[in-house]
N, C-alpha and C positions, 0 to 999 in steps of 0.2 A: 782480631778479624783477619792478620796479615797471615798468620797461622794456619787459619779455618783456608785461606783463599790457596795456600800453598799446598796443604793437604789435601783438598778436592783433586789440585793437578796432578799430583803424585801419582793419586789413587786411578785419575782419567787415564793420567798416562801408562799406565800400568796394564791397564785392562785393555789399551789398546794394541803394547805388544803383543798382547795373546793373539790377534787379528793378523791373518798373515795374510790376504790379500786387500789391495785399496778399495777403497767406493767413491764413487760419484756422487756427491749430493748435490742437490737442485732445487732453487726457490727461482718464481720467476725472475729471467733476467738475469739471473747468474748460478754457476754450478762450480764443484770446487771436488779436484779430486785429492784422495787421501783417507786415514785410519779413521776409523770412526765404528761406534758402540750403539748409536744413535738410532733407534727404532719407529719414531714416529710416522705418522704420513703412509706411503706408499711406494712400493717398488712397479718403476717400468723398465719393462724388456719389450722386444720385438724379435722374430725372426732376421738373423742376419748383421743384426746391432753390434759393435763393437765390445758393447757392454751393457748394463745395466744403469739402471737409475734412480737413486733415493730422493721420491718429491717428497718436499714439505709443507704441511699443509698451506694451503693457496691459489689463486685463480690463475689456470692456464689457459690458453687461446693456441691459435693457429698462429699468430704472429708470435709467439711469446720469446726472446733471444736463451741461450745460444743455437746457432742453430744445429748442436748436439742435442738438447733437450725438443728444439720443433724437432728434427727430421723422426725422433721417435714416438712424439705425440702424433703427427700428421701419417705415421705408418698405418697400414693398411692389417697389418699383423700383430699390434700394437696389443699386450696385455698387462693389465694391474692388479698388484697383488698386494693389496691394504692390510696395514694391521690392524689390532682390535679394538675397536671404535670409529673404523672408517670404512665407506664404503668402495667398492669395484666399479669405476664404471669408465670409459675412454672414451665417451662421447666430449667433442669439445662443443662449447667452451666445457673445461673441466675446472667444478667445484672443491679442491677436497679439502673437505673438513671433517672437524670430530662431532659425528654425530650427538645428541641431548643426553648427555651425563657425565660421565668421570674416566679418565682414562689414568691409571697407575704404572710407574713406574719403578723396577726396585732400584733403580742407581738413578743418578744425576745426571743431567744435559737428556732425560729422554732414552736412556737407554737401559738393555734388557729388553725383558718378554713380559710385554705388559697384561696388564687386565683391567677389564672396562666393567665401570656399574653403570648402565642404561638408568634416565629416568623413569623414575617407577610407574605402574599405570593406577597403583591405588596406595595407600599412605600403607607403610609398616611401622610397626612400634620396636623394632630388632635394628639393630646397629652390626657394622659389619667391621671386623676387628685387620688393620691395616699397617703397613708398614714400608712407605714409601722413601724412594729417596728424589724424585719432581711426579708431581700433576699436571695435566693437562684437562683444563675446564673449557667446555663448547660455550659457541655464547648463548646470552642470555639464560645462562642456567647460575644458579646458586647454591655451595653445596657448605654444609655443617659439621666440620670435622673436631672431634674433643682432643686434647692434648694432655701433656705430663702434668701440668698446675689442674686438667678436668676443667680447664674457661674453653667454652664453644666459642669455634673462631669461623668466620663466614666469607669461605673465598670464590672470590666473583672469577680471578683469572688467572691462567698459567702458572705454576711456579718450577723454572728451571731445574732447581735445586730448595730442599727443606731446608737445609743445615742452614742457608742464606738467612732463613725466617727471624723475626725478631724473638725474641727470650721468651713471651708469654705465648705465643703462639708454634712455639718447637715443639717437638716429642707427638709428632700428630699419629694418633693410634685409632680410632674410633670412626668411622662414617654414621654420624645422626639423623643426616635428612638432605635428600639432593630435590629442589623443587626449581620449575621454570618461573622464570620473570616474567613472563610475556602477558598475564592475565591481569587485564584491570576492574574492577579490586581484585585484590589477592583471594584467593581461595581460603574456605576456611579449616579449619584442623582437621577437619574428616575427608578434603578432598585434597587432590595431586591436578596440580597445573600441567596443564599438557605443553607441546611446543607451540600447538597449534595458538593458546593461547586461549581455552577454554578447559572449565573445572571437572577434573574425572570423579565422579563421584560412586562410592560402593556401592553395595545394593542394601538399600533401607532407605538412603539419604536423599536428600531432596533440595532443589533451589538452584541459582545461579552460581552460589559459591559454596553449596552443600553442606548449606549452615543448619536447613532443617531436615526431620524424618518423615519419610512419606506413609502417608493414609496407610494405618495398622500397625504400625512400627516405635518403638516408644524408647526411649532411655539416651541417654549420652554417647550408647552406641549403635542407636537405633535397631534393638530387638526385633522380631517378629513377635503380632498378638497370639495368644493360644490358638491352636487350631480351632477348638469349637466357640468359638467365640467369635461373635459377629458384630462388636465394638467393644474397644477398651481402652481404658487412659493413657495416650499414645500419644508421641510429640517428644521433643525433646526434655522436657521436665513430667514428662508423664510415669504413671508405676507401673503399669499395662496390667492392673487389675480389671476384669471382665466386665463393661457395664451391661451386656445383651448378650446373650449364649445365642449359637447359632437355632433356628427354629426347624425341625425337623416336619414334614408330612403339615407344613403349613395349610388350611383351608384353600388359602388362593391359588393352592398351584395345580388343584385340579377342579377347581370354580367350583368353590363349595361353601358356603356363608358356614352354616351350624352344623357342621360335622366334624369328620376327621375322615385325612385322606388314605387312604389305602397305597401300598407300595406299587399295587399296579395300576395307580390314578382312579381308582374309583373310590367312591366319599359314602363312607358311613352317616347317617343322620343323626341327631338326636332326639329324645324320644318328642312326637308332635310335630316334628318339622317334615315336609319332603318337599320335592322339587315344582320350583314356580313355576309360572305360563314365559315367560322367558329364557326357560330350559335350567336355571342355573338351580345347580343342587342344594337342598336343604333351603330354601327361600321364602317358604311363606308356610302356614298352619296346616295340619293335614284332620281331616273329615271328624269331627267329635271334640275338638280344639280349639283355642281362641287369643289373638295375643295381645298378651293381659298391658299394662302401661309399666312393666317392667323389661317389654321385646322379648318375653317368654312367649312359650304357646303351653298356654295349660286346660285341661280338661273341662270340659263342658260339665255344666250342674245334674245332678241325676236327672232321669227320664228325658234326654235333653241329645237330640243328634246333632245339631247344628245350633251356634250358637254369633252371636255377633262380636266382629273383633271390639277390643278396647273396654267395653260395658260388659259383655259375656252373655246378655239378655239374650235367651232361648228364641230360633226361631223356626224352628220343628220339633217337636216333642215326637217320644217315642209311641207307638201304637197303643192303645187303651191307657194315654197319660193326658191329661190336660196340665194347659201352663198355669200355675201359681200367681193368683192375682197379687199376692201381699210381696211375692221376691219373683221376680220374672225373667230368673237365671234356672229355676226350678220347674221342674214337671211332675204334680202328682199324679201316683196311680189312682185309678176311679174304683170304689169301694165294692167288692165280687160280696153277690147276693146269689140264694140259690133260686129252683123256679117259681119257688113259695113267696120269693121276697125274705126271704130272712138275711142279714147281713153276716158276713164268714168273719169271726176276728182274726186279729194279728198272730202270724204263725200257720194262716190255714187261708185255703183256696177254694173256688166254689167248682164242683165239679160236672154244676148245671140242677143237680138232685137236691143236693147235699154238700157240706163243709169236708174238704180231706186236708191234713197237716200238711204244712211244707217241707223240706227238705231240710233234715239237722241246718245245714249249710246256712239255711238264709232267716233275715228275720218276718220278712213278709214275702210274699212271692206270688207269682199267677200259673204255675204250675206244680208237680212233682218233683220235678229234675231243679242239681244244683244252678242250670243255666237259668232257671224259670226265675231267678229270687228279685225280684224288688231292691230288696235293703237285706244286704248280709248279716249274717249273727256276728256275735260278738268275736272282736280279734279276725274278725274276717272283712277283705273288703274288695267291691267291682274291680276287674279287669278283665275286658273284653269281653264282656257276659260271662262272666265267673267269677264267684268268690274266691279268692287266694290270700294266703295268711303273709303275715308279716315277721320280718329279724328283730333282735335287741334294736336296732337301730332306725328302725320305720322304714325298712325296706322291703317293697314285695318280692315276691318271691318270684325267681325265675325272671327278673326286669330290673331297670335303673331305674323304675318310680318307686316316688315313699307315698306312703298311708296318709290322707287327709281325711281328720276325723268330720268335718262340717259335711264333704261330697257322698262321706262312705264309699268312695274308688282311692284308686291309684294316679297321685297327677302326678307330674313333671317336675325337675330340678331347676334350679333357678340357674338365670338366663347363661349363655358361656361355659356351663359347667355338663363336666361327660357323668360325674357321679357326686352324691350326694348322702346325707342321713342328719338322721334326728341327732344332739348330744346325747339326751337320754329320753327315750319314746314310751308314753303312755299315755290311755286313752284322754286324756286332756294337752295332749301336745297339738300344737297348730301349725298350719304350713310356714307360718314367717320363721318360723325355728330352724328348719332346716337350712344346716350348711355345706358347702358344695367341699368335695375329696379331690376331687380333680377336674381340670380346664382345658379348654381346646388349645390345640397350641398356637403360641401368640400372647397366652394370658398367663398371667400370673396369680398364685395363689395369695388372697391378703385376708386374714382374720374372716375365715369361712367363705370368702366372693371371690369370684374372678373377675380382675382388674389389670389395666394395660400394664400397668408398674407400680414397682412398690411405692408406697408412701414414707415421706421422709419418716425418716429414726429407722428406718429397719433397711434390709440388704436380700439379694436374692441369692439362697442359700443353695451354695457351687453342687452340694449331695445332688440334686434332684433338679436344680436349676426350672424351678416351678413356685418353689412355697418362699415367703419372704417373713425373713426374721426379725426380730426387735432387736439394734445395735446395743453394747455397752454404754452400761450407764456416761462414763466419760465422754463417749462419740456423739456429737450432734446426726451425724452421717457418717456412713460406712462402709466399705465393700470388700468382700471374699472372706470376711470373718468380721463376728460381732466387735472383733477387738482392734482390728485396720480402721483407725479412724481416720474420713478425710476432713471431717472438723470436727471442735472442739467443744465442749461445756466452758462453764467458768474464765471466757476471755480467754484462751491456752490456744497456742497454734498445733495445727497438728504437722509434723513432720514426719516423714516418713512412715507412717503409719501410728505415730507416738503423736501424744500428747505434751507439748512442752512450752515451759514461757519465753523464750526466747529463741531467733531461728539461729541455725549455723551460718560458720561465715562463708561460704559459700553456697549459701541461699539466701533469699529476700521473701517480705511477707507480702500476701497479697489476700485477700478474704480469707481470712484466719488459717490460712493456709503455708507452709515456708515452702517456695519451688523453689527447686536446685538451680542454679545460673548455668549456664552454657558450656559447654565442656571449655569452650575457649578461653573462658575467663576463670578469676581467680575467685574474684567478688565482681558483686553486680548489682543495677538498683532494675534488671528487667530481665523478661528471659530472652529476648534478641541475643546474636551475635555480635551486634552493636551498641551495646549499652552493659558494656565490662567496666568494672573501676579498678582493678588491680590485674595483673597479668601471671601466669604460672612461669616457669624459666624457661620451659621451650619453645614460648611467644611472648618474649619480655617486651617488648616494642607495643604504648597503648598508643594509638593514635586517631582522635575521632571515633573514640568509644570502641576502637576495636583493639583485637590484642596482636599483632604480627610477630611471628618467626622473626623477622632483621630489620634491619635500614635499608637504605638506599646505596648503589655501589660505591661513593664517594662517602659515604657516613658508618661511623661506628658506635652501637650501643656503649652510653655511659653509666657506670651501675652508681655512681653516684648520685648523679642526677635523675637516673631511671628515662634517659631522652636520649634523642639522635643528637650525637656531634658532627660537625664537618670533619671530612681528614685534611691531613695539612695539601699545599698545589703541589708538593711533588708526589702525589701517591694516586695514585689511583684507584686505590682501593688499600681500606687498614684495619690494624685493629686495636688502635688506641690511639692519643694524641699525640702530636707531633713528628717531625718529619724520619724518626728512628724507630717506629712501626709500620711502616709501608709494607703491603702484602705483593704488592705489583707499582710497578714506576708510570707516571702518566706521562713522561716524555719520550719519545720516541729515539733517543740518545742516549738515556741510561738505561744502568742494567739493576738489579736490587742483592745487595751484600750486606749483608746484617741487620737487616730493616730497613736500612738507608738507601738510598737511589744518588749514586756516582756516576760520573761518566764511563759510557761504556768504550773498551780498549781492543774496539774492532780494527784488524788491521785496514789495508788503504782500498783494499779491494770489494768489502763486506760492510755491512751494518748489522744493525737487533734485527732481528727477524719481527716483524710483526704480529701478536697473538702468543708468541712463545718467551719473550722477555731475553733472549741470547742471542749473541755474535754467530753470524756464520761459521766464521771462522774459530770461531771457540766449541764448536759440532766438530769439525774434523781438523787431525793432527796430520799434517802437512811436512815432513821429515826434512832437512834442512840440508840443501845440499854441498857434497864436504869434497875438498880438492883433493885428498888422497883418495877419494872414490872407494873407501870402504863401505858405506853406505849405499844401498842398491838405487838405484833411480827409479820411480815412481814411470808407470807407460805409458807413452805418451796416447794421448786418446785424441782425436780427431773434429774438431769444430766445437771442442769443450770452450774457447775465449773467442769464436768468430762470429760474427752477428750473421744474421739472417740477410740473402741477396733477395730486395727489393724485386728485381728482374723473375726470380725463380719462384716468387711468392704471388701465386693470382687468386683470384676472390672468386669463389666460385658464387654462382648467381643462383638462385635456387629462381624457379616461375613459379610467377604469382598464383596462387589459389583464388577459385570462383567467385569466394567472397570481397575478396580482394578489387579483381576487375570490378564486380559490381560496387563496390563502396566508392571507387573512383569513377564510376559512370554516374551514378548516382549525382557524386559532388559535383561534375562539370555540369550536369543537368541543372543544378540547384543554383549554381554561379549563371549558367544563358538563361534564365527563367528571372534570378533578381536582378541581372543586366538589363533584361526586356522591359523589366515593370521599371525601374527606375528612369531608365528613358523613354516612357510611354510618361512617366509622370511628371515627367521636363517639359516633355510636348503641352501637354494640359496645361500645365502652367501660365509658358508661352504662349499660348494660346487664349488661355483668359487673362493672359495680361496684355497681348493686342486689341482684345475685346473690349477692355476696359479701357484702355487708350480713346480706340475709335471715340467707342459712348463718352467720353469728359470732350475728346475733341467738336462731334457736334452735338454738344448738349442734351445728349439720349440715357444719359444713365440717371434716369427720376428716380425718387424714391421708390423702393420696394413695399408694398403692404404689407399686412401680417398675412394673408393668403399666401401670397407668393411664397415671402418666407415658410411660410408652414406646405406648403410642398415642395420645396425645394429640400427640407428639412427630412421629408417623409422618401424621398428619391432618394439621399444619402445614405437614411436606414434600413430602407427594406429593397434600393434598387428599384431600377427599371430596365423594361424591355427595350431594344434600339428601335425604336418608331414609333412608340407609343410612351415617350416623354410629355408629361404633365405637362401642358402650357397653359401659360395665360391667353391673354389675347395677341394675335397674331401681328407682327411688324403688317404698317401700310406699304403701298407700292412706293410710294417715296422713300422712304424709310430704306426699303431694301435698297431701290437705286442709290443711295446716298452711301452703302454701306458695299458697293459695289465699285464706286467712284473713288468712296475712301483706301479701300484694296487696293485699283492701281495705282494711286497714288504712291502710298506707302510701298509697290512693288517698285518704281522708279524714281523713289524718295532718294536713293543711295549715290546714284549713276547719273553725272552732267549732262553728259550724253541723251541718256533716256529723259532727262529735264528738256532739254532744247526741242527732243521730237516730241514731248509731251505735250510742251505750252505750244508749239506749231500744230499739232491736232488738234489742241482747243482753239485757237484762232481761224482753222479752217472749220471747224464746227459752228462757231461763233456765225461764219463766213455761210457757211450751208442754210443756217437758221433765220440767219434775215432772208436768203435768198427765199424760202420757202415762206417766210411772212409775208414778201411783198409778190408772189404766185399766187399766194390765197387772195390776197388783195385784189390784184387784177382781177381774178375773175369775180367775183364780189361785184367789182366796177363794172364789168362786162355788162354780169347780169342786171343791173339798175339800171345800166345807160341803154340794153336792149329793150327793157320793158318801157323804160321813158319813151322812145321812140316808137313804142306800139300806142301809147295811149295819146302819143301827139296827130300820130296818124287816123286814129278813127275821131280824134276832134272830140276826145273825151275830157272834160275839165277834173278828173279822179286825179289823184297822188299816184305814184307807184304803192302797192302794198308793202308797209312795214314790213309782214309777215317773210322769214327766211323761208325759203323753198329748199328742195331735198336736195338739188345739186350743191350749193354751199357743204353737205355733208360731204355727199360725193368727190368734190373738191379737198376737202381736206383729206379726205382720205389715200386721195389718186398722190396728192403732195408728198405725204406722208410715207408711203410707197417709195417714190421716187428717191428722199432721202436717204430709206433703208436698202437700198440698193448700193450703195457706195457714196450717196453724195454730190455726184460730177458736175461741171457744169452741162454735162451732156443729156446727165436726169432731169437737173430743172430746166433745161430748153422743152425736151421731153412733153413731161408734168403742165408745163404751163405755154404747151405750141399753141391752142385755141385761146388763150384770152387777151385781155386786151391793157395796158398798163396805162400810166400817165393821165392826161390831162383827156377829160370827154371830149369824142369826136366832133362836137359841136362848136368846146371851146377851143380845139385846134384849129379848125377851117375858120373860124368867126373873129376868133380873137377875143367872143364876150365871156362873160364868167355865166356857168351854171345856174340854166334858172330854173331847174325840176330838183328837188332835195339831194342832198348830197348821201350816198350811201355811207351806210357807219364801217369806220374800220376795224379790221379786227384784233382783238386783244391780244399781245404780243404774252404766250406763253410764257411764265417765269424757270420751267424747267428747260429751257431752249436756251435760258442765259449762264446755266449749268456746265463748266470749262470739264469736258469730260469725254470720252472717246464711244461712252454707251448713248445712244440717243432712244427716244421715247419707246422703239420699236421690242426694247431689250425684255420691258418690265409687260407689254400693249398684247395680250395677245389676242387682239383681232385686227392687228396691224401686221398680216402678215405680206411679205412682201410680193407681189405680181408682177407679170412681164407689163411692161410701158404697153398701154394703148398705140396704135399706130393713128397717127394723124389722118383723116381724110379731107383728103384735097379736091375742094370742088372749085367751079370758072371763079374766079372772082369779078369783082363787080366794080362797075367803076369809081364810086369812093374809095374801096378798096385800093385800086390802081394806084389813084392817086394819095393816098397813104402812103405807099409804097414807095413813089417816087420821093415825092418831099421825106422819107425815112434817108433814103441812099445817099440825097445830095446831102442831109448833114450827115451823116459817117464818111463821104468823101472828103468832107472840110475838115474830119479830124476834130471837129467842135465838139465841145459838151452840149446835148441836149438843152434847148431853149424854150423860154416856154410859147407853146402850142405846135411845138416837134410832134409827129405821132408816127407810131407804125406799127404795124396789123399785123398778126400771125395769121395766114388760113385758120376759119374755123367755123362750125356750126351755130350757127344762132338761134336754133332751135324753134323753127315754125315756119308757114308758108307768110305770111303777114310783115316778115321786114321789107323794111323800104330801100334797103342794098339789091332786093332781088328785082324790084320790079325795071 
């Protein structure tokens, strides 16, 4: 091996003296100037450049270092000039790679003047005869090259150098097949995987992996069927013998049932047919014709013009014939007498006088003339009011009818058939004897009929493609000759058009038949492309019934085993076991020297190259510099080791396209729109979750019914409109104040503050509420203690009436008012200036207790003990608020006075009221009749 590795360099180096100026070569991220042979990849130049540039294949960018290699990629004048297998192009980012095939070189490391075999677009069976010294394989491509032992060896990628190769895989002469990986499943043996990664398949071939032959197409190489032939045994195990010849001036293709078509579309009839009431040519019986229960139209019975379909029974005789009572398909002539009476015999006519003979021609008749006859003579018979004679064959003459001896006329051929005759015609021959010569086309000729197709044991005979013959005896069935049998007699398969007792091995039986297997396969138990039992050698690989070209890139076919083996972990690809057939190295640190993968002996500056299995530095020879300075010095080139200034390098921004803005407007719409919903569905939430609060706090969340439920259920499904939500029955007015109360509550629930001014509004509520209970009161008492003193004055012994009078309304209402006005104590002075409080003016002046009924109080409101800042006016609405009545102030009177006075002296002592304190607001007492006025 140390040998082989020395002689390489010798040879490199040799061929690099001949190179008298340096190059550049460049992979990204670093460039290396010096001698080199090395043709891969692409050369960049620019206007103005220093120099030139050898990339190797790789991805370049805008950023890519040194910044020798950007300032020429980023040039504006920038051109690339690829070699064969790579394309042109200086758009960055730049791809360059070797396009889908094979790229050849005649020397090692890549160099020379190579040639490239492109993947193919349709499978060839030609091999192309080669003599390389490295390949370069694009990826995902897999290519089949024969060697000096003739073992097909299968390389996935790169090889530097051949010599490197292991022993069975040296001496590579041969290209057998370059196909793409990319196709799952694999394509089958008639089609070429594309890059794309779909099956290119020829013309015949059919299916996803162009495993079959399409509609007309037959054999393993999928043939074309004969031109005139319009099915034939076709498919991939088919023989493409003709089951149907093509049909020429078929009836239907100028609407024509019982003809034949003419080239310029019009349709000849056959005899008795013409055109139906639905225009369609030859379609129904024509005038003297009848169609008989064979779908013929055959001739009416003598003396007989019209007849009825199916029965043929006469339903117009002809002129001086009466119908036949004994056969009623028959019309006889009526017997000619002359004026005497006398009867004329047979052969003679009456000519009114006397009898005259007929006409050689006929054998009865009602005139002279051959038209006159009745019944023809012998050997003669009707057609179209004429005797006309007959051939050897019972055909009239001048027509396609033959002779019916029972009508004595000319009828018609049976049904489908253009011509007809007797086998052998004499006067005792009958119509069922005739057999039909020829058929409309469509039809086939079978033992004298026409019929859609032949019947088994015979074949339709390819001379005339009309008449059908009786197969060889051997042939059960057969086609294109009585001797192609497609089966057999005696239990025997037929094969190939042969009779034999056993199939080949490369067919299976199937109805006494042997089909050939699939070109793919060797042996087979089906005709699929999937159902192979042995493989040929240029798809050794069975796998899941099929037969595959190779392995996988990590495996190599083992002919021992006839299976995929692993290759050993340092290969990446092989062609036998263990780690000294390696075709390529799987680590990215060696290099591959005699099958084997060693470390590779990149100086300190370089690595393998990626894809190409080589040292950079093992590409170019780098002259070593000598202190006597006999050796020239390499020129210095300009930013070949200096990176790229971050500063000098700016990003160019390209603006957004239309679609663009729009997909970003779009998305901020779609984020504020499920922002909105989600916090609208927080609200709700919160929302019925304060609800439900409230209702457990005061005891309002009862049971739901199944009503409720079921519309509350129908709202969630199909919606509602905003104001026209399904309710039950409506909250009471309490209900609502309660749920009004609960609000500010829970608004001032949080804040001390709002606590202290809370329960201080509810104590001054509290405070308003009695003051307005005992306003109502008063006047209540006014009124009883003013009616008492009217009925003591008229000296009436009646009660006051129970009955409440309308001021008690009035009263409460004016109260109620006052309230809703703010409250003050300035309202209820107001509210309650006319009435009268305390103890009855009787029991004040007297000292005694009441002795007229004591008025009833009144019932102290339970919504007035409600600690709450809304009062009744909130929920009342005919409690709306009015300006305070003004008092009217008239003389007062002298109880009054002294009311007054006894009021002042105790507010002067600063006492609490005692009992029989009293004191009077001005006020109306309502009538002329009190005893204050008089």
């Amino acid at each position: 091996m140390l040998s082989g590795i020395l002689t390489t360099s010798l040879l490199f180096g040799a061929a690099l003296a001949a190179q008298s100026s340096p190059t550049v070569v460049c992979v990204a991220g670093q460039c290396v100037e010096g001698f080199t042979n090395t043709t891969i990849g692409a050369t960049l130049s620019a206007s103005g450049a220093a120099t030139s540039l050898l990339l190797l294949p790789g991805e370049y960018t805008s950023s890519t270092n040194p910044s020798l290699l950007h300032d020429l990629l980023t040039s504006s004048s920038a051109s690339l000039s690829p070699s064969p297998g790579f394309a042109g192009n200086t758009s960055l980012p730049l791809n360059l790679a070797l396009q889908p095939g094979l790229a050849i070189y005649p020397q090692a490391n890549y160099s020379g003047q190579a040639t490239f075999a492109q993947l193919p677009s349709k499978p060839s069976n030609t091999s192309s005869d080669i003599s390389p010294g490295s390949i370069a394989v694009s990826s995902n491509v897999w290519v089949a090259v024969s060697g000096s032992s003739s073992d097909r060896t299968i390389f996935w990628d790169s090889v530097p150098d051949v010599s490197q190769l292991p022993s069975g895989a040296a001496g590579l002469s041969k290209i057998l097949d370059i196909q793409s990986s990319a196709c799952s499943p694999p394509c089958a043996g008639a089609g070429v995987c594309s890059a794309a990664g779909t099956c290119t398949c020829p013309p015949g071939f059919n299916g996803t992996a162009c495993e079959t032959c399409a509609p007309g197409f037959f054999g393993p190489t999928c043939q074309a069927c004969p031109a005139d032939c319009a099915s034939c045994d076709d498919g991939m195990t088919g023989t493409g013998r003709c089951l149907q010849p093509t049909i020429k001036n078929e009836p239907s293709t100028c609407d024509c049932l019982n003809g034949v078509c003419a080239s310029d579309g019009s349709c000849t009839c056959n005899a008795g047919w013409t055109t139906g009431s639905n225009g369609t040519a030859c379609a129904k019986c024509d005038t003297g014709f009848f169609l008989n229960s064979d779908g013929n139209c055959a001739v009416c019975g003598l003396g007989c013009t019209q007849c009825a379909d199916g029965s043929g029974d006469c339903i117009t005789c002809k002129s001086g014939f009466t119908q036949n009572a004994n056969d009623r398909t028959e019309c006889f002539a009526s017997q000619s007498t002359t004026s005497t009476g006398t009867v004329c015999p047979d052969g003679s006519f009456s000519n009114g006088t006397s009898c005259q003979p007929c006409s050689p021609l006929c054998q009865t008749c009602s005139g002279p003339n051959s038209s006159d006859c009745i019944i023809c003579g012998a050997n003669k018979y009707l057609l179209k009011g004429n005797c006309v004679g007959v051939d050897g064959n019972g055909v009239c003459d001048s027509s396609s009818l033959v002779a019916d001896n029972n009508k004595h006329e000319c009828d018609t051929c049976p049904s489908k058939c253009t011509s007809c005759k007797y086998p052998s015609f004499n006067v005792a021959s009958t119509i069922d004897q005739v057999q039909c010569t020829g058929c409309l086309p469509g039809f086939v000729l079978s033992k004298g009929k026409c019929v859609d197709s032949c019947p088994s044991g015979t074949f339709l005979d390819p001379k005339d493609n009309v008449t059908c013959t009786t197969c060889d005896s051997s042939c059960s069935s057969c086609a294109g000759s009585s001797t192609f049998c497609l089966t057999c007699a005696n239990n025997q398969l037929a094969s190939n058009g042969k009779c034999v007792a056993s199939c080949p091995s490369n067919s299976f039986s199937s109805s006494g038949q042997c089909i050939t297997c699939h070109p793919d396969c060797a042996s087979c138990s089906g005709s699929s492309f999937n159902q192979c039992s042995s493989c040929p050698a240029d798809r050794p690989v069975l796998t899941n019934g099929r037969c595959l070209p190779t392995c996988s890139k990590s495996q190599y076919f083992d002919k021992t085993s006839s299976s995929c083996q692993s290759c050993d972990a340092s290969c990446s690809s092989c062609s036998g076991s263990g780690p000294s057939n390696c075709l390529a190295c799987s680590s990215s640190n060696q290099v591959l020297r005699g099958g084997s993968c060693v470390s590779a002996s990149c100086n300190s500056t370089s690595g393998v190259i990626s894809g190409l299995g080589i040292c950079l530095s093992d590409l170019v020879v780098v002259p070593p510099s000598s202190s006597t300075g006999s050796a020239s010095p390499l020129p210095s080139v300009t930013g070949i080791d200096t990176p790229i200034s971050t500063s000098n390098t700016t990003e160019v921004k390209r603006p957004l396209k239309w679609w663009e803005i729009l997909l970003m407007a779009l998305g901020c719409a779609f984020i504020f729109v499920l922002f909105l919903m989600c916090w609208r569905r927080r609200m709700r939430k919160r929302r019925v979750a304060a609800t439900a609060h409230f209702a457990a706090a005061k005891n309002l969340d009862h049971p739901k019914s199944w009503r409720y439920r079921l519309v509350r259920f129908g709202e969630k499904l199909f919606g509602h409109r905003r104001g026209q939500r399904w309710m039950m029955a409506k909250d009471t007015d309490a209900i609502r104040l309660e749920k009004l109360r609960a609000a500010e509550e829970a608004r001032y629930s949080d804040h001390p503050v709002e606590k202290l001014r809370y329960a201080e509004d509810a104590r001054h509520a509290r405070d308003l509420a009695a003051a307005r209970s005992s306003t109502v009161r008063h006047e209540r008492e006014m009124e009883h203690l003013i009616g008492a003193y009217e009925y003591s004055r008229a000296g009436s012994s009646r009660a006051p009436s129970p009955l409440p009078s309308l001021r008690d309304y009035d009263g409460d209402r004016q109260s109620h008012k006052a309230s809703s006005r703010g409250g003050s104590d300035r309202g209820r002075v107001g509210a309650a200036h006319n009435l009268v409080a305390e103890e009855s003016l009787y029991s004040q002046v007297t000292g005694q207790p009441r002795r007229a009924p004591e008025p009833r109080q009144p019932v102290r409101n339970p919504a007035d003990l409600l600690p709450s800042r809304f009062s009744n006016t909130t929920y009342s609405s005919w409690l709306t608020p009015e300006p305070p009545a003004q008092p009217v102030h008239a003389a007062p009177t002298p109880a009054q006075e002294y009311a007054r006075s006894v009021t002042n002296l105790a507010q002067a002592a600063d006492a609490p009221p005692q009992r029989g304190a009293y004191w009077l607001q001005p006020t109306n007492t309502g009538g002329a009749r009190n005893p204050f006025l008089r």
